[in-house]
Steps between C-alpha positions, in 0.01 A plus 500: 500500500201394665541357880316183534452349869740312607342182700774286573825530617718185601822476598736266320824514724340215703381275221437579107263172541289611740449860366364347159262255679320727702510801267303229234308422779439839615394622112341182431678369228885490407551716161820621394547792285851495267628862416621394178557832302481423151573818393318481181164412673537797745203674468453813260358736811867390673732522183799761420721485199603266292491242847845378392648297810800734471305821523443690833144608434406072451606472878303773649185418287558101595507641826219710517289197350589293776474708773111514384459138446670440898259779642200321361574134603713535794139461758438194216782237409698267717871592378664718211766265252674728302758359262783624510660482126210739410669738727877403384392603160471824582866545653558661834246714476246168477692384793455783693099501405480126653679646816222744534217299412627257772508772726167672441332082512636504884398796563153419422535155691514262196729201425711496237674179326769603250479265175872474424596107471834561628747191468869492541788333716445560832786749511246742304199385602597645862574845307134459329346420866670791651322697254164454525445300827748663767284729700785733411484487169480810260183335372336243780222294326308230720519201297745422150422257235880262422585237256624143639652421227847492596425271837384621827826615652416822267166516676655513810585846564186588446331254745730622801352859457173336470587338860630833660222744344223311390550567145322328234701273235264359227710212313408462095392157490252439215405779231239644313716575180391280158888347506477434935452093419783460285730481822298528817316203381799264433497185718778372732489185711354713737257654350433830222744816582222710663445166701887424580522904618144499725651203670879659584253794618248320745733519816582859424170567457394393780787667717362857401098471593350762706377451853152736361432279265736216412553610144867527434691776367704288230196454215522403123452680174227203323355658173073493513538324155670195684163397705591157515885523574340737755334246683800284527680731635316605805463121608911521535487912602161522709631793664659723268345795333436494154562789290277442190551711174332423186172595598338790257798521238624209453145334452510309820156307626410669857281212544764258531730667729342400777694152457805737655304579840354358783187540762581810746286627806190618209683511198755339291862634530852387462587750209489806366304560078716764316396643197697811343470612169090364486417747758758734523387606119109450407448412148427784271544751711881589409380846350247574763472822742570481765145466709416233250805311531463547895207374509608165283782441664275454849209338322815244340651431878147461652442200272806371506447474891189402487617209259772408780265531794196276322779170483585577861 
């Protein structure tokens, strides 16, 4: 594994907020890079076996792919979103690989927002908090992606260690999946879904911000096909992070994302761009060695930075 420089390194006991605004600040733009292992886009130079989720030799070459794509884009990208049920898939051993990917991100001084849209009675949602957001925990990520779903009592848990470590808690709100509008856009006397939920989260929001920056540590999962539910939201949430997916993949317009953030000291901020399988697997380069698939995997994340940085 190569060692790339490591040139940042912010803490995120005091605020999860903070430590995304001026890291995006710091790099100049605010890309995020899922570690999504599709194990049947891993990379030919990285393969072993038959790469069946069951089989030993899948975990230690899903491993030793990302371990490669961390040590070249660790000096580069804002935050690391893995998702978890990639990692489920592959049993204990896949849990054990997230674990150590976690691990070797903090070493390195990178962020790291787990994508597991937990959502359960409160009961369990203080056992799923414990997990990932207690500084004791086996497996201590910095921020967690949760489902509202079942009313914000169930958010709760989450929110208190948000208060007492300044861990991040990005809310699904409104999605970049073809189906998102069939429920997030019904209307109530007060408004669409997404709208009714932004609202119940404003005070909240606002209870978490940073004294760095005055982002807040409680942000919202808002698809970057949804430009114009975007928009709506961040008059109700103007100072929650977004976390915008769709972008590469799922075909979503960079151009118009920019509806989700707002003027900063040079640039405009208030989110972070993820993209996973668009960069983490270059088109037509699946069979590749591996110097040529090295080299278009960086030449793939340079543009898709570039992209982010020329709408800041």
């Amino acid at each position: 594994m190569s060692k790339a420089p490591n040139t940042k390194s912010f803490e995120t006991e005091s605020h999860f907020g903070d430590a995304v605004i001026e890291c995006a600040r710091s790099l100049g733009h605010c890309f995020c890079l899922g570690l999504d292992p599709h194990l049947s886009m891993i990379p030919e130079a990285f393969r072993a076996g038959d790469m069946h989720p069951g089989n030993p030799a899948t975990v230690s070459a899903t491993e030793k792919f990302l371990l490669e794509v961390i040590d070249r884009t660790s000096h580069r990208v804002v935050a690391y979103k893995p998702q978890s049920a990639m990692y489920e898939a592959m049993g204990s051993a896949g849990i054990n690989l997230l674990e150590r990917l976690v691990a070797y991100i903090h070493e390195r001084g990178g962020l790291v927002l787990l994508d597991a849209k937990r959502g359960d009675i409160a009961a369990t949602a203080e056992a799923y908090a414990r997990a990932y957001l207690a500084p004791d925990s086996p497996n201590p990520v910095d921020a967690l992606t949760v489902n509202p779903y079942m009313g914000l009592d169930t958010i709760e848990p989450y929110l208190d260690l948000s208060r007492k470590h300044g861990k991040g808690v990005y809310v699904v709100l409104r999605t970049s999946n073809p189906g998102a509008g069939a429920f997030q856009d019904l209307r109530s006397e007060g408004g669409t879904v997404y709208e009714v939920i932004a609202e119940n989260l404003r005070p909240l929001t606002e209870d978490l911000c940073g004294a760095q920056t005055g982002w807040s540590s409680l942000g919202v999962v808002v698809g970057a096909t949804a430009p114009a539910e975007s928009a709506k939201i961040r008059e109700i949430l103007p100072k929650a992070l977004y976390l915008l997916p769709g972008y590469g993949y799922q075909k979503g317009d960079i151009t118009r994302i920019t509806s989700a953030l707002v003027p900063g000291p040079s640039k405009l901020e208030g989110g972070l761009i993820s993209s996973s399988r668009a960069t983490l697997f270059p088109q037509g380069e699946h069979d590749s060695p591996y110097q040529k698939w090295t080299a278009a995997f960086t030449d793939q994340l340079e543009r898709h930075i570039k992209a982010v940085e020329d709408i800041l």
